[in-house]
The first five atom37 places (N, CA, C, CB, O) and aatype in JSON, in Angstrom:
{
  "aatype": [20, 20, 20, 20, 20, 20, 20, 20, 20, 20, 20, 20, 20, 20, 20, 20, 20, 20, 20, 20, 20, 20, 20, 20, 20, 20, 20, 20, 20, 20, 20, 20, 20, 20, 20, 20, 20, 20, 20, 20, 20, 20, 20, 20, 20, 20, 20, 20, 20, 20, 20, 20, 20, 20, 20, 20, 20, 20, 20, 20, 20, 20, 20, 20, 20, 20, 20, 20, 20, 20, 20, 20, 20, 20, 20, 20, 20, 20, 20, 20, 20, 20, 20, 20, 20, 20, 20, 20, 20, 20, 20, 20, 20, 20, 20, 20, 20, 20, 20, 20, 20, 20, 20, 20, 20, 20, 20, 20, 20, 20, 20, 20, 20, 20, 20, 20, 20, 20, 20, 20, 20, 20, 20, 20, 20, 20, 20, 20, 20, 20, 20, 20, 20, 20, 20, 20, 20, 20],
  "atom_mask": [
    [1, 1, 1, 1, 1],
    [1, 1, 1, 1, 1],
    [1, 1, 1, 1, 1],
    [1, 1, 1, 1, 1],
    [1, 1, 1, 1, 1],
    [1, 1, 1, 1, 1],
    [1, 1, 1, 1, 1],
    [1, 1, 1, 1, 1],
    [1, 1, 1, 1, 1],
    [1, 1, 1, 1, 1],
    [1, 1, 1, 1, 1],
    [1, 1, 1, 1, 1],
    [1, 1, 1, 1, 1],
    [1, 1, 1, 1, 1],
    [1, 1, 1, 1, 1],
    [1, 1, 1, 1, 1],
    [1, 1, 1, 1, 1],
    [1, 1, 1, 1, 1],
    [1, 1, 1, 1, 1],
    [1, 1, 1, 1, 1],
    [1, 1, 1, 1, 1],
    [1, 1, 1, 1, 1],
    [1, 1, 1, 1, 1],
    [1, 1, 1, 1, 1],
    [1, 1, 1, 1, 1],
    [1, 1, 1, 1, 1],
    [1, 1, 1, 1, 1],
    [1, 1, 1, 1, 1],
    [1, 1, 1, 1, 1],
    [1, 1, 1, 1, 1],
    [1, 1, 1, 1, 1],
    [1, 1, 1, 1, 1],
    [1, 1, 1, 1, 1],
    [1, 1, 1, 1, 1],
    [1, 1, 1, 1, 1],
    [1, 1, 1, 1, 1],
    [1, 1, 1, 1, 1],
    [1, 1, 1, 1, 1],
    [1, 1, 1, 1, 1],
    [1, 1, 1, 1, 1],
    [1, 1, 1, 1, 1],
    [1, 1, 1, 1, 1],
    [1, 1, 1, 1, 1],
    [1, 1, 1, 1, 1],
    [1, 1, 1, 1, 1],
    [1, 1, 1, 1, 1],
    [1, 1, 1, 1, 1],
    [1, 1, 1, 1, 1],
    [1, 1, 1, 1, 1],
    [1, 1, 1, 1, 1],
    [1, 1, 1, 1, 1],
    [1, 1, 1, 1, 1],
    [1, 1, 1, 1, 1],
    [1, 1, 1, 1, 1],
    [1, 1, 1, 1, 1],
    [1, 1, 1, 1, 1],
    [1, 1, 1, 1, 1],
    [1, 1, 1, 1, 1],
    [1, 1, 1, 1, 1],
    [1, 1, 1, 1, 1],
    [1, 1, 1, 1, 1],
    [1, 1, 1, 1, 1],
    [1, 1, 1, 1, 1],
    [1, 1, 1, 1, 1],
    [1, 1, 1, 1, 1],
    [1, 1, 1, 1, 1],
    [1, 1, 1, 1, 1],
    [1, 1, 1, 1, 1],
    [1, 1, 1, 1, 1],
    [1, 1, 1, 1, 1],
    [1, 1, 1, 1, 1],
    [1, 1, 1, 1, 1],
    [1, 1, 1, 1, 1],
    [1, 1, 1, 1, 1],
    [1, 1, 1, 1, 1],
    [1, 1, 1, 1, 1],
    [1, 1, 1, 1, 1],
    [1, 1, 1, 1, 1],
    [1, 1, 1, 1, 1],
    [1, 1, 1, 1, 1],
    [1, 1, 1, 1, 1],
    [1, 1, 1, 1, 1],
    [1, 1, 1, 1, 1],
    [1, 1, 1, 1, 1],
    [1, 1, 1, 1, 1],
    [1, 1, 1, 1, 1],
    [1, 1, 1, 1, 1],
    [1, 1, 1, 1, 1],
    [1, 1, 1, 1, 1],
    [1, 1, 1, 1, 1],
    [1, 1, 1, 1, 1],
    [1, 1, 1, 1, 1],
    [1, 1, 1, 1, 1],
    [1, 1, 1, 1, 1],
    [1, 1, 1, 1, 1],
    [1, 1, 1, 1, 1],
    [1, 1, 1, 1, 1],
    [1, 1, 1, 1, 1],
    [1, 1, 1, 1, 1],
    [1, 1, 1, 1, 1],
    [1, 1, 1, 1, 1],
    [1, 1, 1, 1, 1],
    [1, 1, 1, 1, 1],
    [1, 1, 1, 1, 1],
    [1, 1, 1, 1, 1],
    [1, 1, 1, 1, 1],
    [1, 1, 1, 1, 1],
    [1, 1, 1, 1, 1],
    [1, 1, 1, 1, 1],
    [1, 1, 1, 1, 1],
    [1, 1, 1, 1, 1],
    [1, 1, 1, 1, 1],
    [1, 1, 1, 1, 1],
    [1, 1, 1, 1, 1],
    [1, 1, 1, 1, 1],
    [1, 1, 1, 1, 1],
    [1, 1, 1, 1, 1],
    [1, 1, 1, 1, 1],
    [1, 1, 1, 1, 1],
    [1, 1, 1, 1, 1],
    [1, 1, 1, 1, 1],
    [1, 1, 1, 1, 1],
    [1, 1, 1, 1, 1],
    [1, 1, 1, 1, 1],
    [1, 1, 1, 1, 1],
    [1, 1, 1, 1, 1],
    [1, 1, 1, 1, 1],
    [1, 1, 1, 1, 1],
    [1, 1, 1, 1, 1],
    [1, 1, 1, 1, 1],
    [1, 1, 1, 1, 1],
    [1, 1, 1, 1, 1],
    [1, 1, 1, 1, 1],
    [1, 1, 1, 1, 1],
    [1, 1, 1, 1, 1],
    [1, 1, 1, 1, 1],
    [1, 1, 1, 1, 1],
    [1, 1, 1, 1, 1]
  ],
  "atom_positions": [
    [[0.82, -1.19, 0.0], [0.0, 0.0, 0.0], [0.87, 1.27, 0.0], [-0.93, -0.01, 1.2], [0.7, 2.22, -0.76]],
    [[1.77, 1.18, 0.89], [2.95, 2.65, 0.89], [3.54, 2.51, -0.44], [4.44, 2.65, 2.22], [4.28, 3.49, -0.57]],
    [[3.6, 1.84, -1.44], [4.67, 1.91, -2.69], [3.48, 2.5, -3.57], [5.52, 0.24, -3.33], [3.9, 3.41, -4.28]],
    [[1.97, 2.2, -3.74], [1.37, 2.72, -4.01], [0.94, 4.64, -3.98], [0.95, 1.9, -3.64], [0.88, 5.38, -4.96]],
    [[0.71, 5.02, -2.46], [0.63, 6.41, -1.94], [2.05, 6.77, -2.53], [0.4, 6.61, -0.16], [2.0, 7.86, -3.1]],
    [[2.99, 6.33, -2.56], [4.43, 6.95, -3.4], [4.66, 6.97, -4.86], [5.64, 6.16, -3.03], [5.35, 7.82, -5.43]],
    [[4.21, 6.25, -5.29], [4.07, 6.3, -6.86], [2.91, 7.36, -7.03], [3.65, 4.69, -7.62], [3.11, 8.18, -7.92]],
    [[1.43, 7.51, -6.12], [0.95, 8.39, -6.79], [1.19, 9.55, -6.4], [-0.09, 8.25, -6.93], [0.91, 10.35, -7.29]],
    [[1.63, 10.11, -5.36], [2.83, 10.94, -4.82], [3.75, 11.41, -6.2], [3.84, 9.91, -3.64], [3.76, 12.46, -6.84]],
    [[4.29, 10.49, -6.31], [5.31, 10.92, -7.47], [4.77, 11.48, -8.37], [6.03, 9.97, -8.1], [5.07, 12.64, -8.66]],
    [[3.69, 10.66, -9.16], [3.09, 10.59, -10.26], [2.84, 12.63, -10.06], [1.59, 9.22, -10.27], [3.33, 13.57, -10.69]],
    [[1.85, 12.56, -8.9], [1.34, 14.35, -9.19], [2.53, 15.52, -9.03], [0.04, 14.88, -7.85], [2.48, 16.66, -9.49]],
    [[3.39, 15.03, -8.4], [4.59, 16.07, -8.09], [4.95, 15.97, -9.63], [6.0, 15.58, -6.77], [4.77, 17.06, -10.18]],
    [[5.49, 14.79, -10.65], [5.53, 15.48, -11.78], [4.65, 16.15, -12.62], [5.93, 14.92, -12.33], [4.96, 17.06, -13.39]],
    [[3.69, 15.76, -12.48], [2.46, 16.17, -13.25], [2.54, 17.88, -12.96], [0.88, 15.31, -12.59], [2.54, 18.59, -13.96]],
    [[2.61, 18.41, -11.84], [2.62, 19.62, -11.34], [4.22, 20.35, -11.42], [2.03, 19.44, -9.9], [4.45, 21.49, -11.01]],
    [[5.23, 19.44, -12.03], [6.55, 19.68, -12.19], [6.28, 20.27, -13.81], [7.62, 18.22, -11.89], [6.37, 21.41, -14.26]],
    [[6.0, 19.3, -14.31], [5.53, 19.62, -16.16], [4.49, 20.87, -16.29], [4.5, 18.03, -16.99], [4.79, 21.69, -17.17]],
    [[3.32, 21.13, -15.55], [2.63, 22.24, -15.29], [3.52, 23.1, -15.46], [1.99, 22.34, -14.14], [3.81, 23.68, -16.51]],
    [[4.19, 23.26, -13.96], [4.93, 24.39, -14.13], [5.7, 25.33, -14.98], [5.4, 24.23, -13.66], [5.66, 26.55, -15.17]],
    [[6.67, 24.03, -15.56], [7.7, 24.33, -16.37], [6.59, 24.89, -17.81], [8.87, 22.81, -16.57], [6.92, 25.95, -18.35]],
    [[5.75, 24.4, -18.19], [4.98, 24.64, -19.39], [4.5, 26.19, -19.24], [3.7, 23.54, -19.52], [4.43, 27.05, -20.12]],
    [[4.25, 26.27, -18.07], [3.64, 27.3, -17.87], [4.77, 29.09, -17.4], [2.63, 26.63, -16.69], [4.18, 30.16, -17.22]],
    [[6.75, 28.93, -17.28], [7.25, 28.92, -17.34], [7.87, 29.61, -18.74], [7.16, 28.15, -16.81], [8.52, 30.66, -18.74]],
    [[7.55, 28.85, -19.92], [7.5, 28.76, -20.91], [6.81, 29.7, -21.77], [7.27, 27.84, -20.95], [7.41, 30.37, -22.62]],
    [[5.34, 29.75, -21.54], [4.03, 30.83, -21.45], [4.71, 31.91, -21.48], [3.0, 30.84, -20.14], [4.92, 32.52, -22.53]],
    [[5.23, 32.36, -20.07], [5.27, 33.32, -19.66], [6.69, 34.34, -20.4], [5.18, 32.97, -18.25], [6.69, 35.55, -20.63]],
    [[7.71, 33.41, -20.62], [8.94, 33.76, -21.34], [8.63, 33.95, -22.66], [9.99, 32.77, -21.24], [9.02, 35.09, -22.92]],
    [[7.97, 33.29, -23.99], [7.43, 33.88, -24.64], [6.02, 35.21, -25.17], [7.55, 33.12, -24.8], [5.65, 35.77, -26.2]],
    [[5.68, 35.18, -23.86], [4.57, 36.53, -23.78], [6.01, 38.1, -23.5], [3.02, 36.2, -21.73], [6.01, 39.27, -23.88]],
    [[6.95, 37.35, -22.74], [7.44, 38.78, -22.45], [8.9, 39.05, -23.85], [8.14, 38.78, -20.38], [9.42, 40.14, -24.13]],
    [[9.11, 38.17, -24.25], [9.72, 38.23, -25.42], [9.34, 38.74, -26.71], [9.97, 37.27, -25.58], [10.02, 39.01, -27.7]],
    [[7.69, 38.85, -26.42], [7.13, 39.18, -27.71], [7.61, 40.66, -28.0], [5.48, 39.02, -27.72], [8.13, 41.39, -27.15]],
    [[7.28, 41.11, -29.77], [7.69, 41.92, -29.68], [6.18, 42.87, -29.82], [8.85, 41.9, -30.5], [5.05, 42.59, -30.21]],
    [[6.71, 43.91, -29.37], [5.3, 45.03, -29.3], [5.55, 46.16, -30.4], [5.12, 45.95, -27.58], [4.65, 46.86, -30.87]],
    [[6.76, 46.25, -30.7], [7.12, 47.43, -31.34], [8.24, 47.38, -32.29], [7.4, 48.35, -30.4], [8.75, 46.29, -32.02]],
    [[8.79, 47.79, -33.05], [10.04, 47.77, -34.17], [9.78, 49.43, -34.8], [9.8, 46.22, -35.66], [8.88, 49.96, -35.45]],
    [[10.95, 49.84, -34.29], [11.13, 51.24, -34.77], [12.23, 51.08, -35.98], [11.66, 52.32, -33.47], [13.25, 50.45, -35.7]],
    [[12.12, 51.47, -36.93], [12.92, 51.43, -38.12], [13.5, 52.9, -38.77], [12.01, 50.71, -39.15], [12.85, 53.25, -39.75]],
    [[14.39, 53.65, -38.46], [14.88, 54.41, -39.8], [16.22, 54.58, -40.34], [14.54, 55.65, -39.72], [17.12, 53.75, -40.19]],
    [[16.35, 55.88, -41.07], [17.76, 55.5, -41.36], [19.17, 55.29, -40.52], [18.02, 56.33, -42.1], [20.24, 55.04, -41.08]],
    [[19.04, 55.39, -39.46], [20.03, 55.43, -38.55], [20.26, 54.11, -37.45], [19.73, 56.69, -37.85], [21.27, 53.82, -36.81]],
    [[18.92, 53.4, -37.49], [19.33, 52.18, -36.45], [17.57, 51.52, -36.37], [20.16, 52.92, -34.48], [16.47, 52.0, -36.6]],
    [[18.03, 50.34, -35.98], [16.52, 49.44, -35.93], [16.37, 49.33, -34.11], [16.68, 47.39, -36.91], [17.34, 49.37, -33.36]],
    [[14.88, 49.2, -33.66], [14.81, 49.66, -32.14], [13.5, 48.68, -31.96], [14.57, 51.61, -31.77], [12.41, 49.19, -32.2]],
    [[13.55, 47.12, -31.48], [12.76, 46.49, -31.08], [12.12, 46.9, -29.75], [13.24, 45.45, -31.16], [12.95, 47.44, -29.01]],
    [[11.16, 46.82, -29.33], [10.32, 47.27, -27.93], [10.17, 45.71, -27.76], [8.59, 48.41, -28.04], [10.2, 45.14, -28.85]],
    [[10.03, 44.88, -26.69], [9.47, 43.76, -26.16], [8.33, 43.88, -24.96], [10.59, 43.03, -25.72], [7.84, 44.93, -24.54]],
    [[8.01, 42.45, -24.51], [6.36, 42.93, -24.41], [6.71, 43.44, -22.41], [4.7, 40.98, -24.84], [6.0, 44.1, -21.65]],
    [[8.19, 42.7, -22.16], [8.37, 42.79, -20.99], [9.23, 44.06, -20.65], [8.85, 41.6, -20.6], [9.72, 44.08, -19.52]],
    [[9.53, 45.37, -21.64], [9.94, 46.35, -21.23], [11.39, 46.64, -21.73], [9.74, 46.3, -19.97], [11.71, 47.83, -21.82]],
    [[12.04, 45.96, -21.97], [13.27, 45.68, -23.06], [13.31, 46.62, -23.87], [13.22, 44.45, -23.91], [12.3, 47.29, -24.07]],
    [[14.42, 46.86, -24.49], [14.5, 47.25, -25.98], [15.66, 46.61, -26.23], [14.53, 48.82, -26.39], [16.46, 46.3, -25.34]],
    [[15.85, 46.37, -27.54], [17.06, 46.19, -28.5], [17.19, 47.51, -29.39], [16.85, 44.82, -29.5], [16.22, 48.14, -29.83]],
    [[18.56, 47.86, -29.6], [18.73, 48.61, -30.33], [20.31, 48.56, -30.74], [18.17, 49.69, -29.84], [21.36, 48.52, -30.1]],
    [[19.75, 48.63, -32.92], [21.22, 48.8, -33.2], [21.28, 49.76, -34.05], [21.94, 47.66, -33.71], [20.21, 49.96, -34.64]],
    [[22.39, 50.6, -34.41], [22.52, 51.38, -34.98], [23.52, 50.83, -36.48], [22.92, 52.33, -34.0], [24.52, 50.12, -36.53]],
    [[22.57, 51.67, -37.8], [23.12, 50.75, -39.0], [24.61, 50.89, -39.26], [22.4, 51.11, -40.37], [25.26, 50.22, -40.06]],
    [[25.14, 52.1, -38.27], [26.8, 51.96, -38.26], [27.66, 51.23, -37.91], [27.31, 52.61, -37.81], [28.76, 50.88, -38.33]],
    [[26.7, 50.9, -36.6], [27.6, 49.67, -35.79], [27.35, 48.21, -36.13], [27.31, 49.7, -34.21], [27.76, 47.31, -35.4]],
    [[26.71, 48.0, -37.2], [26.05, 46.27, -37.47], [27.56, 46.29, -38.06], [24.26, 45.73, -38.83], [28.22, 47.05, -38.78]],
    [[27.85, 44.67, -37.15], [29.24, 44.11, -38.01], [28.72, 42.81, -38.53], [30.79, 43.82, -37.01], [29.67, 42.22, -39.05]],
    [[27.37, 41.95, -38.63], [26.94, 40.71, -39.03], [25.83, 40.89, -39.02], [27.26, 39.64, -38.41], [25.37, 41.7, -38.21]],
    [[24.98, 40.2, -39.93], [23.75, 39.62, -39.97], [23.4, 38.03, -40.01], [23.26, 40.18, -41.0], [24.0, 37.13, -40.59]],
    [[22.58, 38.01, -39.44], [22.85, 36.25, -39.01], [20.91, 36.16, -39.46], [23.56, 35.72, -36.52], [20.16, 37.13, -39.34]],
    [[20.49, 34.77, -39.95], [19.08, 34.12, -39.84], [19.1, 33.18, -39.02], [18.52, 33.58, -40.99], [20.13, 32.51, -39.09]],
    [[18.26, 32.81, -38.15], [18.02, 31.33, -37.37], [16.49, 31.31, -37.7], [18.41, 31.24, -35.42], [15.55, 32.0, -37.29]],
    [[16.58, 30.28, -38.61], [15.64, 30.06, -38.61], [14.53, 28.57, -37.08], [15.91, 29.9, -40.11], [15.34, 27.88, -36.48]],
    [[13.24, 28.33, -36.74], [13.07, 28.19, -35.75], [11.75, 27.6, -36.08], [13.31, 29.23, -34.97], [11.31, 28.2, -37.06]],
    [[10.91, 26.65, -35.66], [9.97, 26.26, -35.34], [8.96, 25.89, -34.07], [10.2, 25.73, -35.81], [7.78, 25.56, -33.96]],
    [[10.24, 26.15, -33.05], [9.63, 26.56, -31.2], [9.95, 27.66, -31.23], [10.32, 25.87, -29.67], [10.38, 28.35, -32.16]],
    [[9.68, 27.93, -29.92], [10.08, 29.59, -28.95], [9.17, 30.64, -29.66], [12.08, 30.32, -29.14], [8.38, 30.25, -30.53]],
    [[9.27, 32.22, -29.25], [8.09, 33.26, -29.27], [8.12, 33.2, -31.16], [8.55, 35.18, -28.29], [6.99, 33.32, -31.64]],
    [[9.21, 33.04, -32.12], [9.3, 33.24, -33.26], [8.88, 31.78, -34.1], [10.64, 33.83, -33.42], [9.26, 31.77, -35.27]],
    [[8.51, 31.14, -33.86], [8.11, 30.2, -34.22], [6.93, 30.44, -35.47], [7.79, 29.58, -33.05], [6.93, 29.79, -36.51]],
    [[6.0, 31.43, -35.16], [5.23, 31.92, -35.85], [5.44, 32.51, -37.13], [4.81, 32.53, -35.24], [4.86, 32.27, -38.19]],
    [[6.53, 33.46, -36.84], [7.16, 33.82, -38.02], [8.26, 32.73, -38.79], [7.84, 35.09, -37.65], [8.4, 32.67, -40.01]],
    [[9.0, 31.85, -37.78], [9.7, 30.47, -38.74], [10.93, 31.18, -38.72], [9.04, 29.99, -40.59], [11.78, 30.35, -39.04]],
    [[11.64, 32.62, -38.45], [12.53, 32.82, -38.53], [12.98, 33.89, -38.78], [12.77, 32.24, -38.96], [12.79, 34.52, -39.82]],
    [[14.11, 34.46, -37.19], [14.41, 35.91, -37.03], [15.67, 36.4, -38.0], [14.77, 36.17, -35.44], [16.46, 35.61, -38.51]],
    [[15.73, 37.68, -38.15], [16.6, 38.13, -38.85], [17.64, 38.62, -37.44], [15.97, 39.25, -39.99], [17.04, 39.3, -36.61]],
    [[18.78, 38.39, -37.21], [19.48, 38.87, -35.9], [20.88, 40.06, -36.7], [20.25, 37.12, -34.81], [21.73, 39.84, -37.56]],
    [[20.65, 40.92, -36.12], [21.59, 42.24, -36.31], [22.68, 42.33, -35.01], [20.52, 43.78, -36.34], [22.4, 42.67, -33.86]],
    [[23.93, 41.96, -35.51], [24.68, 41.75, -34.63], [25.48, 43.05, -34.48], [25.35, 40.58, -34.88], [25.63, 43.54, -35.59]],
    [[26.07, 43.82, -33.47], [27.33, 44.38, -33.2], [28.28, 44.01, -33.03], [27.41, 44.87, -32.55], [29.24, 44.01, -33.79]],
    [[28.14, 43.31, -31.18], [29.39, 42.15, -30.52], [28.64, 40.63, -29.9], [30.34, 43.04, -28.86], [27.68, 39.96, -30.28]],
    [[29.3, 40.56, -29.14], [29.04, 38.99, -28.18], [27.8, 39.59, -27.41], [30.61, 38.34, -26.83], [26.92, 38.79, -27.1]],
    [[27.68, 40.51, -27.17], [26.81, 40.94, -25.64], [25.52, 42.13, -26.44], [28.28, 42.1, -24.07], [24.59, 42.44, -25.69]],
    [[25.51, 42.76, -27.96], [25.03, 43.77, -28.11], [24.55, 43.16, -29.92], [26.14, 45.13, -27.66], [25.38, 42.91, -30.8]],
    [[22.55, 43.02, -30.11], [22.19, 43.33, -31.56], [20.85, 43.39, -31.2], [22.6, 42.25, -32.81], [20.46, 44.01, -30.22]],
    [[20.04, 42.7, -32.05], [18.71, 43.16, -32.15], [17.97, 41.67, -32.94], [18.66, 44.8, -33.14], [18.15, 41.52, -34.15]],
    [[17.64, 41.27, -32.63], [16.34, 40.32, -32.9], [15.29, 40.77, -33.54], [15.75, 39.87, -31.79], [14.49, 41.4, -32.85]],
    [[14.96, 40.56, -35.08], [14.03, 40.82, -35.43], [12.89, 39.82, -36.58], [14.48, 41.89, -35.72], [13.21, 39.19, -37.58]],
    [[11.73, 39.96, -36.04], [11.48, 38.28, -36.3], [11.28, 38.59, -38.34], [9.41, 37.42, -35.11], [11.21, 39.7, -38.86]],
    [[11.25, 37.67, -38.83], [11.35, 37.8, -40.21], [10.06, 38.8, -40.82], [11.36, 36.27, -40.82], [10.29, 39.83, -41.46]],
    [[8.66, 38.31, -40.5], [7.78, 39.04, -40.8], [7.69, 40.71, -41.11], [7.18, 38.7, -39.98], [7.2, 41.41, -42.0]],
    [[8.54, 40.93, -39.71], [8.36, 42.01, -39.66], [9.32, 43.14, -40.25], [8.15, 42.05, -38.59], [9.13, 44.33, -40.52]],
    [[10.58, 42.2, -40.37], [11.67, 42.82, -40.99], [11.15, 43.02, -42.59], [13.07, 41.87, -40.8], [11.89, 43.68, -43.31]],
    [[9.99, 42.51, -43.12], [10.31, 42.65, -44.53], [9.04, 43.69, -44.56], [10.33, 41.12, -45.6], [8.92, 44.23, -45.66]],
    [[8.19, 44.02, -43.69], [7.56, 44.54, -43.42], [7.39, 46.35, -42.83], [7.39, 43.66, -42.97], [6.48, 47.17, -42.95]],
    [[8.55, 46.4, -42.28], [9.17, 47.83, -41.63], [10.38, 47.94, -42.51], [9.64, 47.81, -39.81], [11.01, 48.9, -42.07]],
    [[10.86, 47.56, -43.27], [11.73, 48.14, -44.12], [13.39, 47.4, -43.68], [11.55, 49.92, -43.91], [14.46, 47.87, -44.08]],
    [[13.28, 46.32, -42.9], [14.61, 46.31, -42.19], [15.03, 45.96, -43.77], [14.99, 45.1, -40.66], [15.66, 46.84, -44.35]],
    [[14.78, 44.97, -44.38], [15.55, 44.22, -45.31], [15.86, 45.27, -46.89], [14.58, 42.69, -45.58], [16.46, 44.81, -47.87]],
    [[15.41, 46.38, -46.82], [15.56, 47.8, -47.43], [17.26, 48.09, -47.06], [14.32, 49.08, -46.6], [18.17, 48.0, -47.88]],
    [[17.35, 48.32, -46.17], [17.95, 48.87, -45.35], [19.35, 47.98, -45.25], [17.07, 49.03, -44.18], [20.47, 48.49, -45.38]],
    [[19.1, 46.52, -44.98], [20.25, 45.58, -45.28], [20.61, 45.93, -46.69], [19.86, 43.97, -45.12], [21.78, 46.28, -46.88]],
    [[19.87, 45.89, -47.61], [20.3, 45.75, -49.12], [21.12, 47.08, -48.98], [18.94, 45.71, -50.46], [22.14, 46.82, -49.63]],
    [[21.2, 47.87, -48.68], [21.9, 48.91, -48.74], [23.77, 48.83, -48.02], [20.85, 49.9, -48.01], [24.72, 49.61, -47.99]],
    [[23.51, 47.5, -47.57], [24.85, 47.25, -46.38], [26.2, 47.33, -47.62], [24.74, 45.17, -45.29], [25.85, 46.7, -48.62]],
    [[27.28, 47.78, -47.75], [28.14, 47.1, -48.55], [28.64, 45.67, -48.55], [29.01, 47.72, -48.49], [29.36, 45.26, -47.65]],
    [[28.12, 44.64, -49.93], [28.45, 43.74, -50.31], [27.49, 42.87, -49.74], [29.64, 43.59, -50.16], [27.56, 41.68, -49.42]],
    [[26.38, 43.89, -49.65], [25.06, 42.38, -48.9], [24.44, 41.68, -50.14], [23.25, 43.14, -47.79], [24.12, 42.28, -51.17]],
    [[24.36, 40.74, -49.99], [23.64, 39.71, -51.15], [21.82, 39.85, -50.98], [24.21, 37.75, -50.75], [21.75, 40.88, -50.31]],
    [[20.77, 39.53, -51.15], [20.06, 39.63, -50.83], [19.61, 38.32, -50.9], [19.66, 40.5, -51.18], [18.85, 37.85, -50.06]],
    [[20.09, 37.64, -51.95], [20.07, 36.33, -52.36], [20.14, 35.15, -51.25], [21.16, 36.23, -53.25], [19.3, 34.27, -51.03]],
    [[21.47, 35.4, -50.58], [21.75, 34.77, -49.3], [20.65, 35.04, -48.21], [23.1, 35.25, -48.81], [20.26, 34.21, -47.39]],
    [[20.4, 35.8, -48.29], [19.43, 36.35, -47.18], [18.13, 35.59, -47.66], [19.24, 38.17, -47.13], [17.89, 34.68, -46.86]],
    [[17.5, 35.63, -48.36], [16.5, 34.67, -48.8], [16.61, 32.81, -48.86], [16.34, 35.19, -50.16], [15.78, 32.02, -48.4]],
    [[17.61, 32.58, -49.4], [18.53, 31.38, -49.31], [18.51, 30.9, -47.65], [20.2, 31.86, -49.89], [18.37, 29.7, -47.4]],
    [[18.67, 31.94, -46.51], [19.19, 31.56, -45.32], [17.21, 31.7, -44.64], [20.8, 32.84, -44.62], [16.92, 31.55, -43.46]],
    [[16.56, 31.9, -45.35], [14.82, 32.44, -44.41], [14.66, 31.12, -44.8], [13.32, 33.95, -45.04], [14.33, 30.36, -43.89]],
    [[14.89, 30.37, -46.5], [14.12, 29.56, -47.2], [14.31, 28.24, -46.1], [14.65, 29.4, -48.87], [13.37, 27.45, -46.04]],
    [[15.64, 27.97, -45.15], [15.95, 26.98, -44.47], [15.23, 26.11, -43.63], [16.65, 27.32, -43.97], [14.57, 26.65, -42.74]],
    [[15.22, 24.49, -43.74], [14.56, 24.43, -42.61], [15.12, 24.03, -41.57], [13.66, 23.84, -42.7], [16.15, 23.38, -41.4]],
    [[13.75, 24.82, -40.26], [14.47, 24.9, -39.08], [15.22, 23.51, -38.36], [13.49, 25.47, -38.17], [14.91, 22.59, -39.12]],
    [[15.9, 23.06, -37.47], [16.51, 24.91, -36.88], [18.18, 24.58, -38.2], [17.26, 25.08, -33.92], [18.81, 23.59, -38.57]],
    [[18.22, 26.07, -38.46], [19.07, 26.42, -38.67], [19.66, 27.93, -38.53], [19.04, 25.94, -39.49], [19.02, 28.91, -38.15]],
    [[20.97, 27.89, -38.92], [21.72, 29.21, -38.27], [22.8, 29.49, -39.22], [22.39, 29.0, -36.68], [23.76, 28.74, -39.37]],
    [[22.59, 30.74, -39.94], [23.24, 31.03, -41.59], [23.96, 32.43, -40.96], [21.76, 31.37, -43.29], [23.31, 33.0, -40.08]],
    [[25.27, 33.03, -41.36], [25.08, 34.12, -41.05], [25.35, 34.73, -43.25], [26.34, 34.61, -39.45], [25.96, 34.36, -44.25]],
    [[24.34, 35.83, -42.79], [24.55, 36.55, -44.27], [25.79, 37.57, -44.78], [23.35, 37.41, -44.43], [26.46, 37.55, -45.81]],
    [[25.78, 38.27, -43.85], [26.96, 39.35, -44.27], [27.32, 39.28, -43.0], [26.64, 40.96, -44.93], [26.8, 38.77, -42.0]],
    [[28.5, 40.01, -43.23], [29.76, 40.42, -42.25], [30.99, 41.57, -42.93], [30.63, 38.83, -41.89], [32.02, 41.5, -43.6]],
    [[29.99, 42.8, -42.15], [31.41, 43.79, -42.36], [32.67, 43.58, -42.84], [31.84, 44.23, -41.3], [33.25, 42.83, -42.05]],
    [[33.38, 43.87, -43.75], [34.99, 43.73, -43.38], [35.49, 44.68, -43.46], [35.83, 42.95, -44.07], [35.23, 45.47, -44.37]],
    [[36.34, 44.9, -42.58], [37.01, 45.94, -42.19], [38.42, 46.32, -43.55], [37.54, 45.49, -40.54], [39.02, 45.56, -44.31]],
    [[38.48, 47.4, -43.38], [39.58, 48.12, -44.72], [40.72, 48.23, -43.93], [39.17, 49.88, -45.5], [41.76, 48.68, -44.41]]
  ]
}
């Protein structure tokens, strides 16, 4: 009888372990979302839903990278466009919207951006992780 009350013991502590974590999950993609994308000539400026911003300026982009994705908040869109500076500093922007606010305007304008690649790297399926351009320095 006690191996019983312990197995179903167990049984609900995970059940309420998986809850959690699912719910965990919820909550990290609601605050990841994005609410806002400011676009002009000078730098792209994501708003998120939890108070965040990203922001890069089109001087300082040294890479553009696609991951494309079928979990997490971008899943919907299938795949962010990421604007890199450094290790610690870019901007996340989910694909939809980049072709939508002008980001990918704005790339085409990068020296030596392909656009080709950039389409080539959305067309992928997930998960994958392409980077498109990369600054080079003179």
């Amino acid at each position: 009888m006690a191996f019983i009350v312990m197995a179903v013991v167990a049984f609900v502590g995970f059940a309420g372990l998986l809850v959690f974590i699912r719910s965990q999950r919820q909550r990290q993609d609601v605050a990841a979302a994005t609410v806002a994308l400011d676009v002009d000539d000078h730098r792209v400026e994501r708003h998120l839903a939890d108070g965040r911003v990203e922001s890069v300026a089109w001087a300082d982009l040294v890479e553009v990278e696609v991951i494309t994705t079928d979990v997490g908040v971008h899943r919907a869109d299938g795949a962010i466009v990421v604007l890199v500076v450094d290790d610690t500093h870019g901007c996340l922007v989910p694909s939809g919207l980049a072709a939508e606010r002008g980001v990918i305007g704005h790339l085409s304008r990068l020296p030596g951006f392909d656009a080709r690649r950039l389409v080539e790297a959305l067309d992928r399926p997930p998960p994958s992780r392409t980077s498109c351009w990369r600054r080079t320095t003179a």
